[in-house]
C-alpha positions as CSV (number, residue, x, y, z in Angstrom):
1,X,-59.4,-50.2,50.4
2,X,-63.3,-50.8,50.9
3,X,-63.3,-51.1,54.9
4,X,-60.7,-47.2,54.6
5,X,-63.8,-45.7,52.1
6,X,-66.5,-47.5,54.7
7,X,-65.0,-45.7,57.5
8,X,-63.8,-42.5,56.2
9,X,-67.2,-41.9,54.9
10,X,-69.0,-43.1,58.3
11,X,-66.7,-40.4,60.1
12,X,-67.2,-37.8,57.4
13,X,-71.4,-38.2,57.6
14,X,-71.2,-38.1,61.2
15,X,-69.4,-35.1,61.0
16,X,-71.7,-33.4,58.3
17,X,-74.5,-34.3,60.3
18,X,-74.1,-32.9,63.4
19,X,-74.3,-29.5,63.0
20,X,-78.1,-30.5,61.6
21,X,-78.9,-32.3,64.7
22,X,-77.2,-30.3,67.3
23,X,-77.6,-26.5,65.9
24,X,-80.2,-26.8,63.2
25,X,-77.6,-25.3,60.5
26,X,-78.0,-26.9,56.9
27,X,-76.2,-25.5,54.3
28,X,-74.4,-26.2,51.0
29,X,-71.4,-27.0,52.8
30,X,-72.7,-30.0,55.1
31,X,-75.3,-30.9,51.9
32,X,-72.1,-31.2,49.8
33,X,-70.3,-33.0,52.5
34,X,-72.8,-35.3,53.1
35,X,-73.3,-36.6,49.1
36,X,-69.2,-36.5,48.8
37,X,-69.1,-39.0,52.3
38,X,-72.1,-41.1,51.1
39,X,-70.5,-41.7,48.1
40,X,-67.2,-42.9,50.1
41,X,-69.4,-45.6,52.2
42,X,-71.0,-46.7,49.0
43,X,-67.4,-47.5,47.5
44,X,-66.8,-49.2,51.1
45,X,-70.0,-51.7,50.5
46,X,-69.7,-52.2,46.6
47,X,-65.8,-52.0,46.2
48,X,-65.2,-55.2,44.4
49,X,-68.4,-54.6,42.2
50,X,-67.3,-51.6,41.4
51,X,-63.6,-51.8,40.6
52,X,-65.3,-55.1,37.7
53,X,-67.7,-52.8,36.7
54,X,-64.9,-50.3,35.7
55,X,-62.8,-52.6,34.0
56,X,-65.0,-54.1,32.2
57,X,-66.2,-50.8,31.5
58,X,-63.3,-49.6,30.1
59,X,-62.6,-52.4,27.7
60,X,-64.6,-50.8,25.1
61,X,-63.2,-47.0,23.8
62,X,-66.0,-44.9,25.1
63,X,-65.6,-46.6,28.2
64,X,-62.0,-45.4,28.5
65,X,-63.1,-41.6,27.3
66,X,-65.6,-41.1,29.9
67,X,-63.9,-43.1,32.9
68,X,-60.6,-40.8,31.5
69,X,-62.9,-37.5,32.1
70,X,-64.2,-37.9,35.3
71,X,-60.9,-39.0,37.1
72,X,-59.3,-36.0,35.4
73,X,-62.5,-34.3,36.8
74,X,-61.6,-35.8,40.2
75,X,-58.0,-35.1,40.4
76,X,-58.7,-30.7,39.2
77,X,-61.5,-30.6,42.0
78,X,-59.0,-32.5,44.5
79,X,-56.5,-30.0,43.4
80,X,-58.5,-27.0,43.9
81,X,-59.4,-27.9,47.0
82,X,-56.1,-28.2,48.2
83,X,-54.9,-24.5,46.8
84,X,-58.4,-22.8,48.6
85,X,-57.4,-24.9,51.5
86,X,-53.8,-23.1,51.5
87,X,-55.4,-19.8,50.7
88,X,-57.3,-20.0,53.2
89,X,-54.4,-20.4,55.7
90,X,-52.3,-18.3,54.6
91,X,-55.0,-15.6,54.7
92,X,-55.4,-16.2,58.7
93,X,-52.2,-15.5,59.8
94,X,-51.5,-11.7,58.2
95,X,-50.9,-11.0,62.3
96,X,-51.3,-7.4,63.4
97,X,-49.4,-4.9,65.0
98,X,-52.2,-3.7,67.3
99,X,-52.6,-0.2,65.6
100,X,-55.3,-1.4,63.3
101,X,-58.6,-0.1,63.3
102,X,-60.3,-3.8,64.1
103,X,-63.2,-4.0,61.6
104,X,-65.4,-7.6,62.8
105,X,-67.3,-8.4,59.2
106,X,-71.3,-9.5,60.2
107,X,-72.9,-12.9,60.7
108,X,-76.1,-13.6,62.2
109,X,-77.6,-12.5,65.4
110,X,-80.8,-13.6,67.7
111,X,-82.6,-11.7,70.2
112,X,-81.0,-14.1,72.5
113,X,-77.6,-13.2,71.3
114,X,-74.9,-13.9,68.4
115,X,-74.9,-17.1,67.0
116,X,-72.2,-19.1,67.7
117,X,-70.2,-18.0,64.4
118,X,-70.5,-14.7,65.4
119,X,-69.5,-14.9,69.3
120,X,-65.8,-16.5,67.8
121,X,-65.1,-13.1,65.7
122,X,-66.4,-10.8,68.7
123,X,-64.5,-12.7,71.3
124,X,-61.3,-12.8,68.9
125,X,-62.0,-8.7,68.5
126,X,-62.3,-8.4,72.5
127,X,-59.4,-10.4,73.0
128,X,-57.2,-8.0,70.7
129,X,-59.1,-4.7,72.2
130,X,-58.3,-5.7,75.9
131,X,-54.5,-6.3,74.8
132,X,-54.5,-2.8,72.9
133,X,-57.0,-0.4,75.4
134,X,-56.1,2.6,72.6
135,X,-57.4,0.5,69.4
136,X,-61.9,1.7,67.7
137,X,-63.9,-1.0,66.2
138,X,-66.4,-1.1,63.4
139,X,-69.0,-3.7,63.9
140,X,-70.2,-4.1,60.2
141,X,-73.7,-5.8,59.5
142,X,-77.0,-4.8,58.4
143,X,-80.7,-6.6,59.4
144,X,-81.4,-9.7,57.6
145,X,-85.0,-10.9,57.4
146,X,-84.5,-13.3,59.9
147,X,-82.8,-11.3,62.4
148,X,-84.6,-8.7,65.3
149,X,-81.9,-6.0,64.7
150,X,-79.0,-5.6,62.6
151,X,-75.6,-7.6,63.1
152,X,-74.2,-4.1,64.0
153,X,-76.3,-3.7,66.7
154,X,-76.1,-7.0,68.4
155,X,-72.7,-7.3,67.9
156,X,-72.3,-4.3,69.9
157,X,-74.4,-5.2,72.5
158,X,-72.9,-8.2,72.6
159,X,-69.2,-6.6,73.2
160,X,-70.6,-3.8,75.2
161,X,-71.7,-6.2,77.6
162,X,-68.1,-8.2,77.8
163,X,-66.6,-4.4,79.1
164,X,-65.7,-2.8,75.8
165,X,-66.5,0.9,76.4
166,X,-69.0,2.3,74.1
167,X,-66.8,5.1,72.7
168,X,-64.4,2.5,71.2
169,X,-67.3,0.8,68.8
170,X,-68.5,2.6,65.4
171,X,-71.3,0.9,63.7
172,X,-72.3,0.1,60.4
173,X,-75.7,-1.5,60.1
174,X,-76.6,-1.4,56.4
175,X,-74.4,-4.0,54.6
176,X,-75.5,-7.0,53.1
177,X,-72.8,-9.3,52.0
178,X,-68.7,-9.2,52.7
179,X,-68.3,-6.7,50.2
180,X,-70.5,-3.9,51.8
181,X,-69.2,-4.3,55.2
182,X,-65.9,-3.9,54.3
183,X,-66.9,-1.0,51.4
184,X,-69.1,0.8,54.2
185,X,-66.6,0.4,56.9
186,X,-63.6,1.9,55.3
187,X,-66.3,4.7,54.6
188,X,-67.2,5.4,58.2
189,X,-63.5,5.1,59.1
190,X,-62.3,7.7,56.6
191,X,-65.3,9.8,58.3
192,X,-64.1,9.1,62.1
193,X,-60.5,9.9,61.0
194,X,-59.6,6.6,62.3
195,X,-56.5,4.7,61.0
196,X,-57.1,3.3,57.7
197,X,-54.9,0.5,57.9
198,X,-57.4,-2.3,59.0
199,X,-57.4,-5.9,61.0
200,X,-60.3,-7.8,59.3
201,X,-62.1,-10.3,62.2
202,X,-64.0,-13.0,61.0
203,X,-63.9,-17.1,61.3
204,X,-60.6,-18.2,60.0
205,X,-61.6,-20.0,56.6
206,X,-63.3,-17.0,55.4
207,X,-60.8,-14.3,55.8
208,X,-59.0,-15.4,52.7
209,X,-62.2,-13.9,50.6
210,X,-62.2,-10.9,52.9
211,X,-59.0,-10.2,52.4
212,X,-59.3,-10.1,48.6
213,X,-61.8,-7.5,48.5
214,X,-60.2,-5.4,51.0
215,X,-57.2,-5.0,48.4
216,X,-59.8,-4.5,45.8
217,X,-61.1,-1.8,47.8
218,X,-57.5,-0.3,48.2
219,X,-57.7,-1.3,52.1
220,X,-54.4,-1.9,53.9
221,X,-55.3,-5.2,55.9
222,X,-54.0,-8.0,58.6
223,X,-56.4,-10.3,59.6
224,X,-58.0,-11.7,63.4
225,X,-59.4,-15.1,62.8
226,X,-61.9,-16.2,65.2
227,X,-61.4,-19.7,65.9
228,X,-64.8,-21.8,64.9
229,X,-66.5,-24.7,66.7
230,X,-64.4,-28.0,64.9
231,X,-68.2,-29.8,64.9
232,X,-69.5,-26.8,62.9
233,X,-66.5,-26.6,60.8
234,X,-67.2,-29.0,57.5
235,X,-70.6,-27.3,57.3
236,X,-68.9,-23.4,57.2
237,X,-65.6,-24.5,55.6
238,X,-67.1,-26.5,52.5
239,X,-69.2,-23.6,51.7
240,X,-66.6,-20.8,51.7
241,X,-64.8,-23.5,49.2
242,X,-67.8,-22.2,46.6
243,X,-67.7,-19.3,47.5
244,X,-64.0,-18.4,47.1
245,X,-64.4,-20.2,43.6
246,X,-67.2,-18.1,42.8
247,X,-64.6,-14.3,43.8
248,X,-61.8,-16.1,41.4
249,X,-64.3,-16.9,38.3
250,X,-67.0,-13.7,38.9
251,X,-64.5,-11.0,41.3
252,X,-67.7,-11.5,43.1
């Protein structure tokens, strides 16, 4: 049992880590990951100390209460983590029928170009826009303060420069979060007259949340999911794990 928490906590570190030393991204997600893994190699070195120290801890009543609480604590976030992680799925693989207005949902853009989160939704949209010529995109995704120009904008320039004709992309460069790109799209798309039934394009783990605020906005949706680097992957996925708690507890 130690040497399987040693090395799955090694191999979880490692793969927290990387996106730190390789890309500079630091986020809840890897934080999380990286105190959860720790933990694991600790178990590995202290196993035997620790299983006496909870026996003998548990001899006493309180001891029982409290060690009682937290694995009941362990086994509801084990649990939940499962059920987002089957959300999640399932919410990647509403496939579409290639009469959707493709709408990508914003993430962050350099002068140099899209970040690498980014170039998986626009090369998922191209993908589907070269196998259905007739299909309009709305790039959704306002400036951050970080950014040189809106998501919106480099977005487009991005897919402009892959061969997607100008006259197929409708931006929307004002939206801050998930739930004004999709609010301000279906806005520009009821202006454009274009077909209100939707394909949502965005990394795979997040278009479970997406896709919940597109039905609260009354939006008829499939999704795209753009397939994200595995080595970035515990860093992004962790984090949507808050954040799709946070849409079931706040609708937010």
């Amino acid at each position: 049992m130690n040497l399987f928490f040693l090395l799955l906590g090694i191999a979880g570190d490692v793969w927290c880590v990387l996106p730190i030393i390789k890309y500079g991204i630091f986020n809840i997600g890897n934080a999380t990951g990286i105190v959860v893994f720790t933990c694991f190699i600790l178990l590995g070195l202290f196993w035997k100390r620790f299983k006496a120290l909870i026996i003998r801890f548990r001899k006493k009543k309180p001891g029982r209460i409290i060690t009682n609480i937290a694995a009941v604590i362990i086994a509801f976030t084990v649990i939940l983590v499962i059920i987002e992680s089957i959300c999640m799925i399932r919410g990647a693989i509403k496939k579409p029928d290639g009469t959707e207005t493709v709408v990508v949902l914003g993430s962050r853009v350099h002068a140099s170009g899209p970040s690498l989160m980014t170039k998986a939704r626009l090369d998922a949209a191209i993908e589907f826009m070269n196998k259905y010529p007739d299909s309009k995109c709305v790039l959704s995704g306002g400036q951050g303060p970080d950014e040189p120009f809106s998501e919106a904008e480099g977005m487009s320039e991005y897919m402009l420069g892959k061969g997607i004709s100008r006259d197929r992309l409708f931006l929307e460069d004002k939206s801050r979060d998930t739930y004004e790109n999709l609010q301000f799209s279906k806005a520009i798309i009821e202006k454009e007259g274009l077909n209100p039934k939707i394909s949502i394009v965005s990394n795979e783990f997040h278009l479970y949340r997406a896709g919940l605020i597109a039905k609260k906005l009354g939006l008829q949706y499939t999704t795209i999911p753009g397939k994200s680097l595995a080595v970035l992957f515990p860093a992004y996925y962790i984090r949507e794990l808050y954040a799709i708690l946070a849409q079931w507890v706040l609708g937010s």
